[in-house]
C-alpha positions as CSV (number, residue, x, y, z in Angstrom):
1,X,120.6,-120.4,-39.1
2,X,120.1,-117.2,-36.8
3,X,122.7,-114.7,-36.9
4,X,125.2,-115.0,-33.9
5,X,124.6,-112.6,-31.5
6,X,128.5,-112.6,-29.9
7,X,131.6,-112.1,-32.2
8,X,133.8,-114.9,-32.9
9,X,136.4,-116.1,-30.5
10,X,139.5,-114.0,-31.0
11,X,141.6,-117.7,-30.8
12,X,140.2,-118.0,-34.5
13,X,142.1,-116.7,-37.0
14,X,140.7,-115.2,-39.6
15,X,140.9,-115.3,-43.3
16,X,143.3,-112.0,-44.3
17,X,141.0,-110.2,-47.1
18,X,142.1,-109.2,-50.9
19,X,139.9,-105.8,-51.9
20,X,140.4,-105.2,-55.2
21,X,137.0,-105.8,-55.7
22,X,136.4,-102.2,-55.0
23,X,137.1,-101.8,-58.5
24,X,135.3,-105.1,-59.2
25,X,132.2,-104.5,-57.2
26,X,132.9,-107.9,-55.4
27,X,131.9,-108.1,-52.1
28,X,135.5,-108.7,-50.0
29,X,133.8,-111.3,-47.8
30,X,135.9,-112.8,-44.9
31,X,135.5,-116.7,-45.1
32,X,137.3,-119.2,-43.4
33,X,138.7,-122.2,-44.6
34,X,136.0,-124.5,-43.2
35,X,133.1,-122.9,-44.9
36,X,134.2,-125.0,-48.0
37,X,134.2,-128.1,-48.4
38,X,137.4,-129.7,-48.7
39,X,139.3,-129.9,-52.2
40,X,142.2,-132.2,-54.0
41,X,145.5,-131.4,-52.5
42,X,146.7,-128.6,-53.3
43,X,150.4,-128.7,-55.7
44,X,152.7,-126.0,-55.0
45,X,153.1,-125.2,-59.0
46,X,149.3,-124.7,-59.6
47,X,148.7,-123.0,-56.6
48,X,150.8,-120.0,-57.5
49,X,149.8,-120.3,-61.4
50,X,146.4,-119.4,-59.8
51,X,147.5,-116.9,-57.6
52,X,149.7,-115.1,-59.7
53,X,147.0,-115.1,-62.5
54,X,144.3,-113.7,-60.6
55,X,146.8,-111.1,-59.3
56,X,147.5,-110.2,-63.3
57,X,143.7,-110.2,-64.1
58,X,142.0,-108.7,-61.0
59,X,145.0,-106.1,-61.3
60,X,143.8,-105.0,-64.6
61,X,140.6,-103.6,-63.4
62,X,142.3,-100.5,-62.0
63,X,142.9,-99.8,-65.7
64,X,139.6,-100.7,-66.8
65,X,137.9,-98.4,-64.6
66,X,139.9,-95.5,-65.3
67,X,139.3,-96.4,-69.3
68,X,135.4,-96.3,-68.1
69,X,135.6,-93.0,-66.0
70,X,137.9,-90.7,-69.0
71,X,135.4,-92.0,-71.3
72,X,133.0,-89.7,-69.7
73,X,130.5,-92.7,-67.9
74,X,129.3,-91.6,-64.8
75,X,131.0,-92.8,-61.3
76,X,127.1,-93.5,-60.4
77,X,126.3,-95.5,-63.8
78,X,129.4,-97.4,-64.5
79,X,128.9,-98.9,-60.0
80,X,125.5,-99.7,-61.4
81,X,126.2,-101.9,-64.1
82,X,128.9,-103.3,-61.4
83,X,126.1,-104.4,-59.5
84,X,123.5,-105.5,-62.2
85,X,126.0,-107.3,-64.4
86,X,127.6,-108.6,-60.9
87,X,124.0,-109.4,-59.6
88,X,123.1,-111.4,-63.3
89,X,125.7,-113.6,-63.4
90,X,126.2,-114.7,-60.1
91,X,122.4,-115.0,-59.8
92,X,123.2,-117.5,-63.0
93,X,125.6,-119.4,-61.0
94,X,122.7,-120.1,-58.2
95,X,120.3,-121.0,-60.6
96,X,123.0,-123.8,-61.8
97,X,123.8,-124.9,-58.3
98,X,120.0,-124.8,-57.1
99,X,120.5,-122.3,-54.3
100,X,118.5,-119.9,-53.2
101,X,118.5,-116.4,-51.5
102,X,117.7,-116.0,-47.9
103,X,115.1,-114.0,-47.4
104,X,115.7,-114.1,-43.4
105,X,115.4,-110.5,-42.0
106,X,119.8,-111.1,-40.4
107,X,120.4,-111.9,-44.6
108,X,118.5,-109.2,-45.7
109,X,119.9,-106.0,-43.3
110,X,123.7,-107.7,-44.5
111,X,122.5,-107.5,-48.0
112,X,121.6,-103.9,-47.5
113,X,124.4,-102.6,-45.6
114,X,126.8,-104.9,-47.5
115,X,125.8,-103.0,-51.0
116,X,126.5,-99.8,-49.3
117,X,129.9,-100.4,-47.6
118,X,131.3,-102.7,-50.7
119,X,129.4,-101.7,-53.3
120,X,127.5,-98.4,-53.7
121,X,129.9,-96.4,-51.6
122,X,133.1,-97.3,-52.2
123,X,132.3,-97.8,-56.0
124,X,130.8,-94.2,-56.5
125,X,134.4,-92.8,-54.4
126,X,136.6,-95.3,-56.8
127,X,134.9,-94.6,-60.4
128,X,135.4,-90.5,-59.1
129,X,139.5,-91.0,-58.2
130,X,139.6,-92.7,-60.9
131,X,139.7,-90.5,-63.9
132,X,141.9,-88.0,-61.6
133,X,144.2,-90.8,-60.2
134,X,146.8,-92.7,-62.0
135,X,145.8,-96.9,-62.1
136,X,148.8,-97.5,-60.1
137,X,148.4,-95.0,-57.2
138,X,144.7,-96.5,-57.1
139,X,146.1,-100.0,-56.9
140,X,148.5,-99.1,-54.0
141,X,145.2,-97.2,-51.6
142,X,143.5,-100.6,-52.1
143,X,146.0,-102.5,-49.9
144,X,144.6,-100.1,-47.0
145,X,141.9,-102.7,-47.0
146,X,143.9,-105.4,-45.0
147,X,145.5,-103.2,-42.8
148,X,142.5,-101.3,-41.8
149,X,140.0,-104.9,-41.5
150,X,143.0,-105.8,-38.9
151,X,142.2,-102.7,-36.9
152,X,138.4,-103.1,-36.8
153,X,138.9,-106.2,-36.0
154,X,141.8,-105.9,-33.1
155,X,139.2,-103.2,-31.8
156,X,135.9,-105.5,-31.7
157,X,138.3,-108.8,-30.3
158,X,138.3,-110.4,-33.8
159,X,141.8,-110.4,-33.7
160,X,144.9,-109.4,-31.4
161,X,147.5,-106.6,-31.2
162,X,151.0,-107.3,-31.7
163,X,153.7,-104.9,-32.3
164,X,154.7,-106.1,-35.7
165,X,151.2,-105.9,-36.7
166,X,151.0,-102.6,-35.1
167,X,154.2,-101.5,-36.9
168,X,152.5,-103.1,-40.3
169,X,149.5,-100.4,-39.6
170,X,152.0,-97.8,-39.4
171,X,153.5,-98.4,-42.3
172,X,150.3,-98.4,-44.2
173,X,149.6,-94.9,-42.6
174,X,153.3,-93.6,-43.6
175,X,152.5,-94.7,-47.0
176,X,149.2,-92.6,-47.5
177,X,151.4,-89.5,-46.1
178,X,153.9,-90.3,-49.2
179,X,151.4,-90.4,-51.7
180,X,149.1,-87.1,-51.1
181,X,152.1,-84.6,-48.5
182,X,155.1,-84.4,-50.9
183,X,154.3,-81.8,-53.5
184,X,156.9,-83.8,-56.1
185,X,154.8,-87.2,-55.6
186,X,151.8,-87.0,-57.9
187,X,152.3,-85.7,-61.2
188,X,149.5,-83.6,-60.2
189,X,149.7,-82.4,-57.0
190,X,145.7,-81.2,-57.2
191,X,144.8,-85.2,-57.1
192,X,145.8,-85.6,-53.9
193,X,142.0,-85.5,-52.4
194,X,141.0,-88.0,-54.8
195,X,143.7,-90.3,-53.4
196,X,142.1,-89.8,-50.1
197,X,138.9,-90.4,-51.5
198,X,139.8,-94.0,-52.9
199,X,141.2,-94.5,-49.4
200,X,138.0,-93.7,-47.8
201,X,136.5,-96.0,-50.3
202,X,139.2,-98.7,-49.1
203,X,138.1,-97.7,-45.3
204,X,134.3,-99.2,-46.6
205,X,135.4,-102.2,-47.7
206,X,137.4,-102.6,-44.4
207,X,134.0,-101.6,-42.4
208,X,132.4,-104.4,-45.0
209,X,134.6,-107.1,-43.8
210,X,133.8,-106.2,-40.0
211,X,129.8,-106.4,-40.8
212,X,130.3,-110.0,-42.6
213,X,132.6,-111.1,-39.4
214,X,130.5,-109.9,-37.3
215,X,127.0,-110.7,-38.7
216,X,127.2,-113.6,-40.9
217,X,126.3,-117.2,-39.5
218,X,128.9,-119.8,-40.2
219,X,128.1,-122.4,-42.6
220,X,126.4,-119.5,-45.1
221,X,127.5,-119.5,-48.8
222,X,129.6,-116.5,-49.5
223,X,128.3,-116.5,-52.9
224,X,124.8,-115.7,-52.5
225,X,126.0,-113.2,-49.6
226,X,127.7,-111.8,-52.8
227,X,124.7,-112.2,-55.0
228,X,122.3,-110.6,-52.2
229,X,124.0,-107.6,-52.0
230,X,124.7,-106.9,-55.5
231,X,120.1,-107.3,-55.8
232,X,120.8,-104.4,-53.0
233,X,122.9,-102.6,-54.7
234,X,121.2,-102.5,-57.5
235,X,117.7,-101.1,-55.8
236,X,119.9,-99.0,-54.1
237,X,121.3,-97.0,-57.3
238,X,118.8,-97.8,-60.0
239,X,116.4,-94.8,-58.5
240,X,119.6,-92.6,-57.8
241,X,120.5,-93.2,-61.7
242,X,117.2,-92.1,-63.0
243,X,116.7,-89.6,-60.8
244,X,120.1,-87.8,-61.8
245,X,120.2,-88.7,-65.7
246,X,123.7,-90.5,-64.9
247,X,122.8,-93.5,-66.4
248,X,125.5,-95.1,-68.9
249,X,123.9,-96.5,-71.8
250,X,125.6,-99.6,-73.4
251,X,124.7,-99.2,-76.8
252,X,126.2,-101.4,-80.0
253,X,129.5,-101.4,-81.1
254,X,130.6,-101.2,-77.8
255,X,133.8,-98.5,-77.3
256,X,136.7,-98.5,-74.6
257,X,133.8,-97.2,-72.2
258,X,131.3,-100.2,-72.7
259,X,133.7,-103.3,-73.2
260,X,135.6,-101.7,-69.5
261,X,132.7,-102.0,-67.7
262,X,131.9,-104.9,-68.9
263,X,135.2,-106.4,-68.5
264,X,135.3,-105.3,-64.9
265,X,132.1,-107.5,-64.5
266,X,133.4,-110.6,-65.8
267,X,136.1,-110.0,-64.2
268,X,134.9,-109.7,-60.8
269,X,132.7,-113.1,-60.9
270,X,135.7,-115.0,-62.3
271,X,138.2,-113.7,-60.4
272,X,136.0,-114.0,-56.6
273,X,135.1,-117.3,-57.7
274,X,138.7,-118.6,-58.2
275,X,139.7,-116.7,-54.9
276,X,137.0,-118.8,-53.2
277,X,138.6,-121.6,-54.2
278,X,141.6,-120.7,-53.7
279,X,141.0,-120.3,-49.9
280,X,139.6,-123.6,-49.7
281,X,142.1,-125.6,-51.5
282,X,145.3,-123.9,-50.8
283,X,144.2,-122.3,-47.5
284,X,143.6,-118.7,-46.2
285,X,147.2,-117.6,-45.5
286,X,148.6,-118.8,-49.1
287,X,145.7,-117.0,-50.7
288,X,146.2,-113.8,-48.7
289,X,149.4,-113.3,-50.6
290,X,147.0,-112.7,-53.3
291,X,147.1,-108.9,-52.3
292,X,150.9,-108.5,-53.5
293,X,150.2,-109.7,-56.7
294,X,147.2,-107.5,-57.2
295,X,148.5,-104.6,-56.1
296,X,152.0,-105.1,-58.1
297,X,149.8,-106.0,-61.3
298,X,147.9,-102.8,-60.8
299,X,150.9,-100.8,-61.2
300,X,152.5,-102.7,-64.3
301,X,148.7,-102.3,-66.0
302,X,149.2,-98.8,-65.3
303,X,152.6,-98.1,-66.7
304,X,152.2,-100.3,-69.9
305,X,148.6,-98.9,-70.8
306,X,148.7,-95.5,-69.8
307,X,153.0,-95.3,-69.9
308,X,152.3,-94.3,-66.3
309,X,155.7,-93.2,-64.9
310,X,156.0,-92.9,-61.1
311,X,157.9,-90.3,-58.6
312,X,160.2,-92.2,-56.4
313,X,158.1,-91.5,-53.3
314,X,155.4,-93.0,-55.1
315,X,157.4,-96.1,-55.2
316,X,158.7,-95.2,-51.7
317,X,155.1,-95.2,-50.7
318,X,154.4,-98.6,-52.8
319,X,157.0,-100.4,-50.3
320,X,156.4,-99.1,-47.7
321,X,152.4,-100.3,-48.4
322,X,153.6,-104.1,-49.1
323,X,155.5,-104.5,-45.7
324,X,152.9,-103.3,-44.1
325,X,150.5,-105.4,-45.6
326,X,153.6,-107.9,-44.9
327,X,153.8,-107.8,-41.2
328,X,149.6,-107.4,-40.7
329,X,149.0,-110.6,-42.2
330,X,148.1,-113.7,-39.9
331,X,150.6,-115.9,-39.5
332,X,149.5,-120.1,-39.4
333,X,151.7,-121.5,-36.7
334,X,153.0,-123.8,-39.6
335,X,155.0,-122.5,-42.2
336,X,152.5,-120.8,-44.5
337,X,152.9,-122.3,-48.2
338,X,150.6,-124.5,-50.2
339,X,150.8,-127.9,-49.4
340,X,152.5,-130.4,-51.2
């Protein structure tokens, strides 16, 4: 299918975004609903067991990369092995559903610039913050994502202005200004440019969901989009490794360092996968709540790993961050729950 030369009508709404895969190296594709095919009903109970366990799992990889980056791995090595490990498993999963990788010149300039904004960028700025950063801070700058994709896309007519959703990006920006301005709201006051720098990773990702909006035909499987770029990535950085001696060997017993990276790996193919489905059988707007739970996880990882203990403006800042994510988030003109 060629790629669409106009962007999609504005009267569409699109599919709110979940970017913890910054962490993950999962690509924070924007699909809608009707790129699946249609699932079993969805019951109220299990769709929130599913949410609320991704949340808990895909939470844990703010941890797991700050285990990775005070273990002395490189920021360049560790994104890497995000994108090998990410690339080798999903490229498994195609081999067992008998797809295979566009090669069209539209699939391969969104592989490329897909493994920079959500992969090789973003990664490199996260794996950095993170050994300077506490896991909870770096779980509340990744909830910029959704707030920032709504201003791209209210700026390229993907989406519409409103004054709640205005006052939601507000919010988000009065929530940076409480994490890095007060002098009493990191325990170390120096961090505060590595807080911006996981933002400006979150800014990528945002950029990321734009491109794939933007760019990417309808009817395409988000999974080998995902698969694609991680191949990208990986061509990307492998020369950049060598070149700089940054590579991060995982050699047997595996510590802290190797088990984290390879954790966040796993992670990030099980964790997309289920969020995949999750869109398609409970639907977009049930699965977008999928952001509080990561972001609340994040923080309780934190505290009960590291005994992370948090300023009250970092809290202050955590709230303010949730609504808002809260009042950015498309509405369905039905009540949005899962359906019975």
């Amino acid at each position: 299918m060629d790629r669409p030369d106009a962007p999609k009508s504005p009267d569409r709404e699109p599919t709110p975004e979940v970017a913890p895969e910054a962490l993950l190296g999962v690509v924070p594709a924007i699909v809608h609903a009707e790129r699946l095919p249609p699932g079993e009903p969805a019951g109220p109970l299990r769709a929130w067991a599913i949410l609320l366990a991704l949340g808990a799992v895909w939470g844990l990889t703010f941890s797991l990369a700050k285990i990775a980056a005070e273990g002395g791995a490189h920021p360049l090595g560790i994104t890497l092995w995000q994108a090998l490990l990410g690339a080798a498993i999903l490229g498994a999963v195609a081999l067992l559903r008998r797809r295979r990788l566009s090669i069209k010149p539209w699939a391969l300039q969104l592989y490329v610039l897909c493994g920079l904004l959500g992969t090789v960028i973003p990664g490199v700025m996260f794996f950095y913050a993170a050994s300077r950063v506490p896991a909870g801070v770096l779980s509340i700058t990744i909830t910029v994502v959704p707030i920032l994709t709504f201003v791209l896309s209210a700026l390229f007519g993907l989406d519409r202005f409103s004054f709640l959703r205005l006052m939601g990006v507000l919010f988000g920006a009065l929530a940076i200004v409480l994490l890095v301005v007060p002098e009493q709201s990191l325990s170390d006051p120096g961090a505060a440019p590595w807080v911006l720098a996981a933002c400006a990773g979150s800014a990528c990702y945002a950029g990321e969901n734009l491109l794939i909006a933007l760019r990417m035909p309808e009817g395409e499987d988000p999974f080998m989009l995902a698969f694609g770029m991680f191949l990208a990535a990986t061509a990307m950085l492998a020369p950049v490794v060598i070149a700089t001696g940054s590579f991060v060997a995982l050699a047997w017993p595996w510590g802290p360092v190797e088990w984290s990276i390879v954790g966040m790996a796993a992670i990030s193919a099980l964790a997309y996968s289920l969020y995949i489905y999750l869109i398609g059988w409970a639907g977009p707007v049930f699965a977008s709540q999928l952001a509080y739970a990561v972001t609340l996880a994040g923080v309780l990882w934190g505290m009960a790993l590291f005994g992370e203990r948090h300023s009250s403006w970092i809290w202050l800042s955590l709230a303010m961050m949730l609504a808002g994510l809260a009042l950015v988030t498309p509405r369905k003109r039905e009540r949005a729950a899962p359906p019975d």
